[in-house]
N, CA and C atoms of all chains as a GROMACS GRO file, in nm:
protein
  531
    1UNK      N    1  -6.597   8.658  -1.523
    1UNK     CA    2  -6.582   8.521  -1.576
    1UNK      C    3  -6.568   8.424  -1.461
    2UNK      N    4  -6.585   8.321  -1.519
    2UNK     CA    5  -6.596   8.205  -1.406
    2UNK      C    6  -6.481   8.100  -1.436
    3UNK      N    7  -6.412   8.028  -1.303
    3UNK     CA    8  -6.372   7.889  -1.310
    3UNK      C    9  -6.449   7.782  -1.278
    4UNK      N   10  -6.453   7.682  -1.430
    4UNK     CA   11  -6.520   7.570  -1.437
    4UNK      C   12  -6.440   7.436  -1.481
    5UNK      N   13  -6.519   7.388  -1.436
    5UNK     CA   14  -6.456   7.248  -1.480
    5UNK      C   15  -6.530   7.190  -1.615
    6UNK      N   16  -6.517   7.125  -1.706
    6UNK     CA   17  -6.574   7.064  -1.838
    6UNK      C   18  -6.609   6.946  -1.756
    7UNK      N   19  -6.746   6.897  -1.749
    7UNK     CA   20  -6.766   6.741  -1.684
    7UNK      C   21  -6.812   6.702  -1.786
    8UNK      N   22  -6.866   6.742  -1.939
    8UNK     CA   23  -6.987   6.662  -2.040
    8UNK      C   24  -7.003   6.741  -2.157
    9UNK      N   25  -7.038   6.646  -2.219
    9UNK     CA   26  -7.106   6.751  -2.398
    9UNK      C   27  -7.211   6.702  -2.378
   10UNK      N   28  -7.313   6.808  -2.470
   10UNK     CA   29  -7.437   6.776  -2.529
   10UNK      C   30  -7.424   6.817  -2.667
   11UNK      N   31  -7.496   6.676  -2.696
   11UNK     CA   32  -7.545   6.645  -2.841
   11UNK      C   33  -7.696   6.671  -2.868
   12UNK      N   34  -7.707   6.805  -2.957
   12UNK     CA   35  -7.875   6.841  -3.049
   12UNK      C   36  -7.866   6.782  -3.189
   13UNK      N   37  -7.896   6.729  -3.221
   13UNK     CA   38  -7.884   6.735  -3.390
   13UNK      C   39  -8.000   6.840  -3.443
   14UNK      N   40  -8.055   6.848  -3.391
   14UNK     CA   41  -8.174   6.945  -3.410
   14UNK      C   42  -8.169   7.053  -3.325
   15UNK      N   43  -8.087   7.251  -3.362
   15UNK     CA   44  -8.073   7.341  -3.317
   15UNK      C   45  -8.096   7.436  -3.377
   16UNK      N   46  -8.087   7.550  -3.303
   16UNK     CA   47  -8.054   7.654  -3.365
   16UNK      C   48  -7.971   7.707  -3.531
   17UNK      N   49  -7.995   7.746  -3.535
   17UNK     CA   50  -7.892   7.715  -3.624
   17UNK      C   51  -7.739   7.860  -3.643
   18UNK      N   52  -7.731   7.938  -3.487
   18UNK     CA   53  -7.632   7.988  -3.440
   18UNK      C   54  -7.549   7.865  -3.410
   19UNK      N   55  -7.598   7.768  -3.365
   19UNK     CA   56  -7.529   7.681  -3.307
   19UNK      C   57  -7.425   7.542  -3.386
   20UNK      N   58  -7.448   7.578  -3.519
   20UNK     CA   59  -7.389   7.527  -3.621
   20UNK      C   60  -7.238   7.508  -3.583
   21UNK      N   61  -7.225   7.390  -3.592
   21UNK     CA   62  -7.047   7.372  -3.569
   21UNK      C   63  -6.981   7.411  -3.462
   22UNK      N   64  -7.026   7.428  -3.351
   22UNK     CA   65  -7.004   7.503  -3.209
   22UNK      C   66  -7.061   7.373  -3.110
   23UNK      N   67  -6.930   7.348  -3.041
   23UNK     CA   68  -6.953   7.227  -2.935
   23UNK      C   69  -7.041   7.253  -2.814
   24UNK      N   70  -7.098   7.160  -2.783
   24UNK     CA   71  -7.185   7.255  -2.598
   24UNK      C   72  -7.089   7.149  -2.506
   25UNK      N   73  -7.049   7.248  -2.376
   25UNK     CA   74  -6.984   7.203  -2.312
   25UNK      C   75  -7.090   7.147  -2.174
   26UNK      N   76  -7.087   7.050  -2.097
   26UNK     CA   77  -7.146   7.080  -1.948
   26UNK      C   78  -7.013   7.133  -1.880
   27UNK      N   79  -7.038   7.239  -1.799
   27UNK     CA   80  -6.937   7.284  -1.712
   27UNK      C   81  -7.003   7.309  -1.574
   28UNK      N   82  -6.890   7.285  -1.486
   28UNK     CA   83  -6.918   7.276  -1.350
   28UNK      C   84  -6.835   7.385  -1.271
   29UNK      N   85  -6.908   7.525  -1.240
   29UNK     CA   86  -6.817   7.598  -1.128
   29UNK      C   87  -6.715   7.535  -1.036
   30UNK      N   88  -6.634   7.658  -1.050
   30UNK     CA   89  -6.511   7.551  -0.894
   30UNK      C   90  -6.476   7.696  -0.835
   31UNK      N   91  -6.463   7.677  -0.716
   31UNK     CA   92  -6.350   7.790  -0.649
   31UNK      C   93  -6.240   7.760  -0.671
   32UNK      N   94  -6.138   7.876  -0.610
   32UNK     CA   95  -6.037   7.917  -0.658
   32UNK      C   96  -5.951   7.803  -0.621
   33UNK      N   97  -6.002   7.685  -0.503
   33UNK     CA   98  -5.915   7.622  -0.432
   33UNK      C   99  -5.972   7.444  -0.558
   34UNK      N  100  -6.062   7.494  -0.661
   34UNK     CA  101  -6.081   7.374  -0.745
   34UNK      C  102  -6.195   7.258  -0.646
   35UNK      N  103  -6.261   7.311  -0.569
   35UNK     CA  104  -6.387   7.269  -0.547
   35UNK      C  105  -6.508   7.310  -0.600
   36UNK      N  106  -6.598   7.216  -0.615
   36UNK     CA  107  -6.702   7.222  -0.684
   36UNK      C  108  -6.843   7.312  -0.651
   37UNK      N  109  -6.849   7.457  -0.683
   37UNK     CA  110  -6.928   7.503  -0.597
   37UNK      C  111  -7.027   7.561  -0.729
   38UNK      N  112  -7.186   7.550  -0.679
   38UNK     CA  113  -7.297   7.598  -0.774
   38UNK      C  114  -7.342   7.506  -0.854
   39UNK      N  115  -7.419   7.525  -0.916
   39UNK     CA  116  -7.514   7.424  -1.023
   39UNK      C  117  -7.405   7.476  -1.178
   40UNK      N  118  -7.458   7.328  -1.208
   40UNK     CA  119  -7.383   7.323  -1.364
   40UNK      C  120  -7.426   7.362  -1.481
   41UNK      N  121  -7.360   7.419  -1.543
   41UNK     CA  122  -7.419   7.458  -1.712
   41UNK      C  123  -7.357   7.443  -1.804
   42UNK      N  124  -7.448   7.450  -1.936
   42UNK     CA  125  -7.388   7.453  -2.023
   42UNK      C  126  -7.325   7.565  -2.097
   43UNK      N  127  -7.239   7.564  -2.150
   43UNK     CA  128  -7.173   7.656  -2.249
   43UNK      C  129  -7.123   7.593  -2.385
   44UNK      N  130  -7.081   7.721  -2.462
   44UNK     CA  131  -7.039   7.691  -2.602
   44UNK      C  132  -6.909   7.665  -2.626
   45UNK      N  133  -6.858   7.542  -2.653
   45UNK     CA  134  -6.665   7.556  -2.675
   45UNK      C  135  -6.644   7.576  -2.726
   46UNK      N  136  -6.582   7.721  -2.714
   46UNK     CA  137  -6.525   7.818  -2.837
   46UNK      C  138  -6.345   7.753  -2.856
   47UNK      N  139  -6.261   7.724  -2.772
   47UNK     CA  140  -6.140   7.714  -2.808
   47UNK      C  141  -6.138   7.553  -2.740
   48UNK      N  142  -6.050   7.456  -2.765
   48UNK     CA  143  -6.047   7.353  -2.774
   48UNK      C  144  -6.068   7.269  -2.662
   49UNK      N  145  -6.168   7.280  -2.589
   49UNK     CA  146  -6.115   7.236  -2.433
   49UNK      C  147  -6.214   7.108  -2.418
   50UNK      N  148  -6.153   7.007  -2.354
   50UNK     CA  149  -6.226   6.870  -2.328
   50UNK      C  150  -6.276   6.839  -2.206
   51UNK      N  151  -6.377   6.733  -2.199
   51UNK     CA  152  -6.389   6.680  -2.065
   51UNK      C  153  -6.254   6.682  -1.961
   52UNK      N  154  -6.298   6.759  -1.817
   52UNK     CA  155  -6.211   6.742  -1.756
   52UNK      C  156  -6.096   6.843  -1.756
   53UNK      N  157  -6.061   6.972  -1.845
   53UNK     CA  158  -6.022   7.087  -1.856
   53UNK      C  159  -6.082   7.123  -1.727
   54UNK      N  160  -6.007   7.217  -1.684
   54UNK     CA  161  -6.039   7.370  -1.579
   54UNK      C  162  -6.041   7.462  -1.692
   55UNK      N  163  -6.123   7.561  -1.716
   55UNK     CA  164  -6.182   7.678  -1.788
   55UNK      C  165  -6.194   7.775  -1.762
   56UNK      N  166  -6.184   7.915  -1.832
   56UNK     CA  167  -6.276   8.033  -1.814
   56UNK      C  168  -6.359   8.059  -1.900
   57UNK      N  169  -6.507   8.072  -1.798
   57UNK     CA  170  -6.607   8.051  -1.874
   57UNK      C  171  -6.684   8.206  -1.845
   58UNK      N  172  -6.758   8.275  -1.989
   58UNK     CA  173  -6.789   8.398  -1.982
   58UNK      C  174  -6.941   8.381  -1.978
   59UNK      N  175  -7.017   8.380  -1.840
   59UNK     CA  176  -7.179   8.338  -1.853
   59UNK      C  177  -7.240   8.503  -1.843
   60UNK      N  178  -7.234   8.534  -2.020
   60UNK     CA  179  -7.294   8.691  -1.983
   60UNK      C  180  -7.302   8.654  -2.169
   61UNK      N  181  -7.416   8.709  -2.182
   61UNK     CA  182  -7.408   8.719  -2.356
   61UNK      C  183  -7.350   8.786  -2.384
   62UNK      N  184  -7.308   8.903  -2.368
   62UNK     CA  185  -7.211   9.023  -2.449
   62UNK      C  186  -7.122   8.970  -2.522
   63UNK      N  187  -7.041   8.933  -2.403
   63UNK     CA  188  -6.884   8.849  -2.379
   63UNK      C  189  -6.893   8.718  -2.493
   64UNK      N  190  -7.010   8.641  -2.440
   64UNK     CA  191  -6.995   8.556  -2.546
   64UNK      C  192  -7.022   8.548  -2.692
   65UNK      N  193  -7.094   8.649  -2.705
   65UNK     CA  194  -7.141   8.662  -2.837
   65UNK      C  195  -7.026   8.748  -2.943
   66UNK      N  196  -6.898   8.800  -2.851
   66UNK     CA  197  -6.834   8.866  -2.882
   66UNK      C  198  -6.698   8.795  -2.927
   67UNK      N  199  -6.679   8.686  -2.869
   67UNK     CA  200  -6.616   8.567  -2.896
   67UNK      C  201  -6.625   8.500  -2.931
   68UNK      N  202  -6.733   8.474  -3.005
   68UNK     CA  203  -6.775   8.389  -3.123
   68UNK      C  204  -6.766   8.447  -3.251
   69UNK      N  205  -6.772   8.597  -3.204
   69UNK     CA  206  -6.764   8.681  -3.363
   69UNK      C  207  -6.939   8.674  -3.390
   70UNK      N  208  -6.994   8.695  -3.323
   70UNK     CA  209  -7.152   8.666  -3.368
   70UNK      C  210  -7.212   8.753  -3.351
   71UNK      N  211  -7.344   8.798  -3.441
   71UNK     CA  212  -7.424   8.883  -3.373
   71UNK      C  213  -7.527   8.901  -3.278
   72UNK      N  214  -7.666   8.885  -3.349
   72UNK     CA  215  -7.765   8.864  -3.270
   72UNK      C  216  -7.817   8.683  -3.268
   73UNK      N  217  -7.720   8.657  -3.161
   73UNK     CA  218  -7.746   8.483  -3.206
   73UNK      C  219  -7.798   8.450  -3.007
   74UNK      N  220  -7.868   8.349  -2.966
   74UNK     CA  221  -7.911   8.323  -2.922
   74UNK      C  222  -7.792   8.188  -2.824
   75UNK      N  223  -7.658   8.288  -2.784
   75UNK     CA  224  -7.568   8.207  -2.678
   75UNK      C  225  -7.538   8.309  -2.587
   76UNK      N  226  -7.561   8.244  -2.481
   76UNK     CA  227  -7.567   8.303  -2.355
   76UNK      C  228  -7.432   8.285  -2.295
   77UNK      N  229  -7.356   8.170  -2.308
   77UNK     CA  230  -7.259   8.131  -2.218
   77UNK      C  231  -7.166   8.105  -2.290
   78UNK      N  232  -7.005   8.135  -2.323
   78UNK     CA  233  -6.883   8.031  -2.390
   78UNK      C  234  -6.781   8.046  -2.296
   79UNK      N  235  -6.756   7.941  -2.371
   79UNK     CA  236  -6.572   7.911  -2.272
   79UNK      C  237  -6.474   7.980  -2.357
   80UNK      N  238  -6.403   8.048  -2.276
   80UNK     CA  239  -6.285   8.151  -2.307
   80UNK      C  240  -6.150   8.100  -2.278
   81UNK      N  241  -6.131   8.008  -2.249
   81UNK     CA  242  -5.933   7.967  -2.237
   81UNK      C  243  -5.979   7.859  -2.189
   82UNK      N  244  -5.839   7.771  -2.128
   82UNK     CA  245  -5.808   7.736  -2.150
   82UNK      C  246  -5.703   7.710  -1.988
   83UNK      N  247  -5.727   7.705  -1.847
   83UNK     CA  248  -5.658   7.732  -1.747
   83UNK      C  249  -5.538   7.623  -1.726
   84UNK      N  250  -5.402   7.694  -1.757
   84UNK     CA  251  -5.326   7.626  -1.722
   84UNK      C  252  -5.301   7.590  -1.528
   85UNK      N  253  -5.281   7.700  -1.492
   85UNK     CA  254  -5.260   7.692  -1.384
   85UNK      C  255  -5.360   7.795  -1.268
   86UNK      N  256  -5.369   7.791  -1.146
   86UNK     CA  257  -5.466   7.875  -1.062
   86UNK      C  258  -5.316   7.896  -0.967
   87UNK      N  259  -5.278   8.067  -0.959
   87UNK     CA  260  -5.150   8.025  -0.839
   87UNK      C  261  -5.228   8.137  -0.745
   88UNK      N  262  -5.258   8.074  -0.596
   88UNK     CA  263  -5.293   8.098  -0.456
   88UNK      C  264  -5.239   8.161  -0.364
   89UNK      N  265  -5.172   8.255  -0.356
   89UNK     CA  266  -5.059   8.294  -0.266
   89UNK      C  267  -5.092   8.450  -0.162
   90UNK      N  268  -7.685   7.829  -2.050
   90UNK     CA  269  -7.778   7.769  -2.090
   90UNK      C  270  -7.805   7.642  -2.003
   91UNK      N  271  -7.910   7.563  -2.048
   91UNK     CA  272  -7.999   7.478  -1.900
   91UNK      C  273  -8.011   7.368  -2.006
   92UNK      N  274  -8.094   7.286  -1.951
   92UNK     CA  275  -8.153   7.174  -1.998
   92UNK      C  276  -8.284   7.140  -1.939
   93UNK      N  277  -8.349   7.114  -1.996
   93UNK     CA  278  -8.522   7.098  -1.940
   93UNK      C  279  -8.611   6.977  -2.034
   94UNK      N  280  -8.683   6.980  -1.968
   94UNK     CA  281  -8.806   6.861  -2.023
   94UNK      C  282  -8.954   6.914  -2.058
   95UNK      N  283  -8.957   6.910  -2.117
   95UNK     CA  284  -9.100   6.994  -2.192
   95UNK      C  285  -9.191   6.894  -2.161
   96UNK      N  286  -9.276   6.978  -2.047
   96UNK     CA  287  -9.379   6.903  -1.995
   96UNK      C  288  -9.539   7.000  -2.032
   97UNK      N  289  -9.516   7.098  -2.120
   97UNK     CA  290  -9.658   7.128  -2.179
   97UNK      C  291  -9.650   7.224  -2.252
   98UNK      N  292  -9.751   7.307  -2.298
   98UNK     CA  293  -9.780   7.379  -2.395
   98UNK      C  294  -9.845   7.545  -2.362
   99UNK      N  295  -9.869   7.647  -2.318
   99UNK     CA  296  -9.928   7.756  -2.324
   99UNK      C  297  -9.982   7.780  -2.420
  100UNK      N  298 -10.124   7.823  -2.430
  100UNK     CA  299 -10.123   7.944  -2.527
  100UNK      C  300 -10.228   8.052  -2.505
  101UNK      N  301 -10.168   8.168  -2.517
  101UNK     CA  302 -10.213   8.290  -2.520
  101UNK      C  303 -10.265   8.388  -2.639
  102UNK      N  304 -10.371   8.370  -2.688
  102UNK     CA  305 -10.395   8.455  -2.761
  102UNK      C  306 -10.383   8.597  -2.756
  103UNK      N  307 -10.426   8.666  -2.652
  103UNK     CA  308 -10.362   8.790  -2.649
  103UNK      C  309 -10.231   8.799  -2.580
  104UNK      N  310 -10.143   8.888  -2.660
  104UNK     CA  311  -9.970   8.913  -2.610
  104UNK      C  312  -9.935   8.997  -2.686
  105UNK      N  313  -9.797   9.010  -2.648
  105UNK     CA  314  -9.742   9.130  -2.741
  105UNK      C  315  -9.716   9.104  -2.878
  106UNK      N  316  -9.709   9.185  -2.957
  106UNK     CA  317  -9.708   9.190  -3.095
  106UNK      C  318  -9.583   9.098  -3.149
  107UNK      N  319  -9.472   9.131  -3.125
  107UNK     CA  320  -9.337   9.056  -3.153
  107UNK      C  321  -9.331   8.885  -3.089
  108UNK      N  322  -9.448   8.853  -3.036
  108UNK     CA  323  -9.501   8.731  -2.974
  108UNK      C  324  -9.594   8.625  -3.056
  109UNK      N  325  -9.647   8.754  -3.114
  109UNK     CA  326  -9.781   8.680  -3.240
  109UNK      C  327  -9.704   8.593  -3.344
  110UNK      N  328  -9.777   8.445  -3.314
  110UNK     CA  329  -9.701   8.286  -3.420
  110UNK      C  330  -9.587   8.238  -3.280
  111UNK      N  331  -9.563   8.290  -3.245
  111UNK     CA  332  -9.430   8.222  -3.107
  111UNK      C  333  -9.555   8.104  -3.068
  112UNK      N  334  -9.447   8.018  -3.045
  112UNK     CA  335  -9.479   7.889  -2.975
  112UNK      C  336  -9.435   7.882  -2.813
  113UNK      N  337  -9.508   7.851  -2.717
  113UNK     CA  338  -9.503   7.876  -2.615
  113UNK      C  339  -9.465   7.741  -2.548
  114UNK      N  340  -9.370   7.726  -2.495
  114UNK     CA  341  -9.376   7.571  -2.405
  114UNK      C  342  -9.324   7.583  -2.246
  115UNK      N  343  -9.401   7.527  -2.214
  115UNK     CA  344  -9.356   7.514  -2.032
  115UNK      C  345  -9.228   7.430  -2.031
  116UNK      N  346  -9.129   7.415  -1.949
  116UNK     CA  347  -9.024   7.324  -1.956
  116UNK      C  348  -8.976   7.325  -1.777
  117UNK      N  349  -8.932   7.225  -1.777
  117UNK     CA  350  -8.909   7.157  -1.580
  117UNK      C  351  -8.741   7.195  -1.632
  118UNK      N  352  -8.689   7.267  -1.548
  118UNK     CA  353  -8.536   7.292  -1.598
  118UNK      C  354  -8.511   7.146  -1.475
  119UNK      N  355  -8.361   7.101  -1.511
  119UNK     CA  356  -8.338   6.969  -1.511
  119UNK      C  357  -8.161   7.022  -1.437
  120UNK      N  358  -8.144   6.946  -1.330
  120UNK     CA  359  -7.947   6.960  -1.290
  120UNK      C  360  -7.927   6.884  -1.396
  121UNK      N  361  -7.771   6.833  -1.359
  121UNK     CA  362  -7.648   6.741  -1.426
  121UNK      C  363  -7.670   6.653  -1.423
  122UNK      N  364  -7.764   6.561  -1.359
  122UNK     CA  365  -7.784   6.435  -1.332
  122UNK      C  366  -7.909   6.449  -1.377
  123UNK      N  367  -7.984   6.520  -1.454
  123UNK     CA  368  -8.104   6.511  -1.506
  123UNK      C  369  -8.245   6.481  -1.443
  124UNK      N  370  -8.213   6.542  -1.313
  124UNK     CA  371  -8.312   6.553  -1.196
  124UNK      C  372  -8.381   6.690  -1.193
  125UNK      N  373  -8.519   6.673  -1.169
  125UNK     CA  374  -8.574   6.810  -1.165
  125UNK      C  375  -8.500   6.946  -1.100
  126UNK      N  376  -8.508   7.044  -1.129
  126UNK     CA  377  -8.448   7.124  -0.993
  126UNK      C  378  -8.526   7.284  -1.042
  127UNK      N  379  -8.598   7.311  -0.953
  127UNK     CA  380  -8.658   7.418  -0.984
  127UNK      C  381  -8.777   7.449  -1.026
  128UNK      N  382  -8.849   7.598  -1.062
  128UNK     CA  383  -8.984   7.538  -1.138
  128UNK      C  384  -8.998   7.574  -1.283
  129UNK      N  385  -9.112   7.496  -1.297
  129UNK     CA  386  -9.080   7.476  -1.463
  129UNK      C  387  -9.122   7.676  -1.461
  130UNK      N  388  -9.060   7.669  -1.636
  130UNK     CA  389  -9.048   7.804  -1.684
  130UNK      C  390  -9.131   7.810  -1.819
  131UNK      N  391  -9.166   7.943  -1.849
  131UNK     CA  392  -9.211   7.920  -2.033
  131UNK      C  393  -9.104   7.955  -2.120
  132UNK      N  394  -9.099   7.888  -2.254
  132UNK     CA  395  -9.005   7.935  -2.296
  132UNK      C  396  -9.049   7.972  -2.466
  133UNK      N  397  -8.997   8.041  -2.548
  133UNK     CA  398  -9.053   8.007  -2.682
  133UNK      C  399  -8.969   7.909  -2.742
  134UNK      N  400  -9.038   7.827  -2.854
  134UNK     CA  401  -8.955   7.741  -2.895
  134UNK      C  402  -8.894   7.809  -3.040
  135UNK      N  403  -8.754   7.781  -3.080
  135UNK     CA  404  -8.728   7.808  -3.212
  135UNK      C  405  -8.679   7.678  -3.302
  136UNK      N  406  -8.692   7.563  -3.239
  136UNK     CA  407  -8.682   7.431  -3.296
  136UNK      C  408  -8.746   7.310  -3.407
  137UNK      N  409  -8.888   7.382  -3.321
  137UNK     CA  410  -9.012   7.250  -3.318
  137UNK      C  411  -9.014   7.124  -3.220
  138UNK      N  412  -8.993   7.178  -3.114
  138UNK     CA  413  -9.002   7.073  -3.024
  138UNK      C  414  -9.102   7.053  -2.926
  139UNK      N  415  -9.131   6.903  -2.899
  139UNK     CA  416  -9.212   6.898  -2.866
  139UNK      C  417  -9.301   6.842  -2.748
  140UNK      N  418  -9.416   6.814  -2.696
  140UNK     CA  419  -9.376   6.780  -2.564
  140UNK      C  420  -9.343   6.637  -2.514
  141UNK      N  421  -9.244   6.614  -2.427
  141UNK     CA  422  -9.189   6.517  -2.394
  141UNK      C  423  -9.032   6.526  -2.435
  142UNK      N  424  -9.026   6.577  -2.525
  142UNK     CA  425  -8.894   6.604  -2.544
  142UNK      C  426  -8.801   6.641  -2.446
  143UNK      N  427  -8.684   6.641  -2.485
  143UNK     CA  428  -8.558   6.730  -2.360
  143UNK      C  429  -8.535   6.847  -2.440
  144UNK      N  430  -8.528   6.958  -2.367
  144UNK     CA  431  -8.515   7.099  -2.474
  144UNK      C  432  -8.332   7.132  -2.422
  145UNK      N  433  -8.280   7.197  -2.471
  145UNK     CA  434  -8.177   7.332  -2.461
  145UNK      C  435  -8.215   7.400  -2.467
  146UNK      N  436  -8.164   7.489  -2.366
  146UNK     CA  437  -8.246   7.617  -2.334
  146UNK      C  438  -8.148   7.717  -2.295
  147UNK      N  439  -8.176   7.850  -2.370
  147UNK     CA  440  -8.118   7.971  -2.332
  147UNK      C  441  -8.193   8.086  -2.279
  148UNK      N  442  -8.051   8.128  -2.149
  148UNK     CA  443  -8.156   8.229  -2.100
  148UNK      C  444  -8.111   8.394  -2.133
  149UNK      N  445  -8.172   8.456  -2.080
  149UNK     CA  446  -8.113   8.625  -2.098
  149UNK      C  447  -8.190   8.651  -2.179
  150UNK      N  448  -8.144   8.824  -2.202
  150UNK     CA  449  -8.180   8.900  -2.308
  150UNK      C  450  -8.119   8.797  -2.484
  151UNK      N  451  -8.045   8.710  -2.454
  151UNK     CA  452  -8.016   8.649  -2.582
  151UNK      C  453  -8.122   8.531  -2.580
  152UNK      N  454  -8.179   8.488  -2.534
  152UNK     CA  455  -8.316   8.422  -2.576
  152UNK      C  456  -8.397   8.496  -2.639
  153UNK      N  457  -8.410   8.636  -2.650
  153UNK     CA  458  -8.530   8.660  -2.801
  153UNK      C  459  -8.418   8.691  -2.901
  154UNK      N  460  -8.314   8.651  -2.912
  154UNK     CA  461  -8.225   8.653  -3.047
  154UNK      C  462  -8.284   8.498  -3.157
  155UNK      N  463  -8.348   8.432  -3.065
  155UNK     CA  464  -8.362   8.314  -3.108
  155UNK      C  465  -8.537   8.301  -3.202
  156UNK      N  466  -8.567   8.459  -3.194
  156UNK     CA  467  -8.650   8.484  -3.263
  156UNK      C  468  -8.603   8.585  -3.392
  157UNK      N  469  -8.695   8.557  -3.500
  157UNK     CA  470  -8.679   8.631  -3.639
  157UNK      C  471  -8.714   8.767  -3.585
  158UNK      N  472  -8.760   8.818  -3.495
  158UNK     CA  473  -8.818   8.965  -3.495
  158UNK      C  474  -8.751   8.961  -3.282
  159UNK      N  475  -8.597   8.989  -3.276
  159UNK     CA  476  -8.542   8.964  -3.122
  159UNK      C  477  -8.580   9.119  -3.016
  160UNK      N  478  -8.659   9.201  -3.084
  160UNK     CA  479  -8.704   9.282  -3.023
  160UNK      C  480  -8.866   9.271  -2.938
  161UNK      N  481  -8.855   9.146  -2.865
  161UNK     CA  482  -8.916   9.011  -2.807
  161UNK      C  483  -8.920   9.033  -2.632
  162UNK      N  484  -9.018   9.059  -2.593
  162UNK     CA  485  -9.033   9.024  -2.401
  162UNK      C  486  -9.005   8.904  -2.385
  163UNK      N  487  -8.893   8.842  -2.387
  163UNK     CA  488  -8.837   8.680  -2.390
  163UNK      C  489  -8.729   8.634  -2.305
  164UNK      N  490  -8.737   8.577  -2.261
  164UNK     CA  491  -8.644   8.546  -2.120
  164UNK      C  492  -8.565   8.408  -2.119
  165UNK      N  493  -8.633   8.327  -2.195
  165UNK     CA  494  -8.550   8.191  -2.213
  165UNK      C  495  -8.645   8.168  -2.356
  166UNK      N  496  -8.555   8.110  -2.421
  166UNK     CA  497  -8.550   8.029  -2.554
  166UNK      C  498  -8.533   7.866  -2.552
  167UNK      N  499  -8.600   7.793  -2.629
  167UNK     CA  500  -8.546   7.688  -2.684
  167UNK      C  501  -8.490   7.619  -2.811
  168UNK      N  502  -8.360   7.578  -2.767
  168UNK     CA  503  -8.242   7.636  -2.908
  168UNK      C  504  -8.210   7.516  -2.963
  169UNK      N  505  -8.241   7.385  -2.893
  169UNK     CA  506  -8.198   7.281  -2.984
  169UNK      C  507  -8.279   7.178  -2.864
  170UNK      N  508  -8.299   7.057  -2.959
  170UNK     CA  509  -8.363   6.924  -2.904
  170UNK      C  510  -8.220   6.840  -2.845
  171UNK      N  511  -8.246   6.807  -2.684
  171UNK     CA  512  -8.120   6.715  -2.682
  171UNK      C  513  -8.069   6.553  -2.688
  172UNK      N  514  -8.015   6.525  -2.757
  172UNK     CA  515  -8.045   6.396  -2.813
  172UNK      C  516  -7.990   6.293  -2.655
  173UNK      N  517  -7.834   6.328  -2.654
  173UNK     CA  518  -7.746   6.311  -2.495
  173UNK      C  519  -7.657   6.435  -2.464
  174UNK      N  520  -7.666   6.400  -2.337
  174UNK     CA  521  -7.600   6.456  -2.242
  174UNK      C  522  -7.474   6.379  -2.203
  175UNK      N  523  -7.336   6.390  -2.230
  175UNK     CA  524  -7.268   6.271  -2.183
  175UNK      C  525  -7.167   6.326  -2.115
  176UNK      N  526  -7.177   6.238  -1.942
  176UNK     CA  527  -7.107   6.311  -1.867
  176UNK      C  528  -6.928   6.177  -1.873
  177UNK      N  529  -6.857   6.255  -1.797
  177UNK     CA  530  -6.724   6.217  -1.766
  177UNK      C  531  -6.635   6.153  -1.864
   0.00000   0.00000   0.00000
């Protein structure tokens, strides 16, 4: 899993229709130190997280499809928590 | 998943069987700032979208889920038309 940052939503009105009622997040990788490292993607917001959240984000279909409760549905990427804190020591 | 711009159309009459009726579209995958980055890819569409459009796009083995028959040589999908993108 990955730490990301939430920078954006996207809006389809016209999808899939796995994608029913399921938010898309833009998320932005960070290292551990909360810098911005890698190209950005999207994912699915599975648990409540907004612009500007730090995240764990699961970019593997298994994982995500497994956390949605879904089967053969066509999401590659969701967000999994919810990061309170990163401790460095 | 990505974001891209559907800048054309393929088509192949001969392909694999689980391919036959798939709609084929080229798409320019696009960064965060909605700048080209990379080269364009094919993708099938499961939308109806069309060209000029902005696609959503999924990749992996879960892009031929996005077909009725996902036992599919499919590598990226297109899963929804994007209306915005809204950052910060």
């Amino acid at each position: 899993m990955l730490l990301a940052r939430v920078t954006g939503t996207l809006v389809a009105t016209q999808k899939h229709p796995a994608y029913a009622g399921h938010r898309i997040l833009l998320v932005q990788p960070v290292t551990p130190e909360l810098t911005a490292k890698g190209d950005a993607f999207y994912a699915v917001g599975h648990v409540q997280a907004g612009v500007g959240d730090l995240v764990l984000v699961a970019r593997e279909g298994g994982s995500a499809r497994i956390m949605l409760d879904a089967g053969e549905t066509p999401i590659h990427a969701a967000v999994a928590g919810i990061v309170d804190m990163v401790d460095l020591t | 998943m990505f974001v891209g711009n559907v800048i054309g159309t393929v088509v192949a009459t001969t392909k694999y069987e689980t391919l036959q009726g798939v709609k084929l579209m080229l798409v320019q995958p696009l960064d965060d700032e909605m700048a080209p980055k990379g080269d364009p890819v094919v993708a099938v569409d499961s939308v109806g979208i069309g060209v000029g459009e902005r696609a959503f796009c999924v990749l992996g083995k879960e892009a031929a889920m996005a077909l009725d028959d996902s036992f599919a040589p499919v590598d990226v999908a297109i899963v929804g038309i994007v209306d915005a993108v809204t950052k910060g």
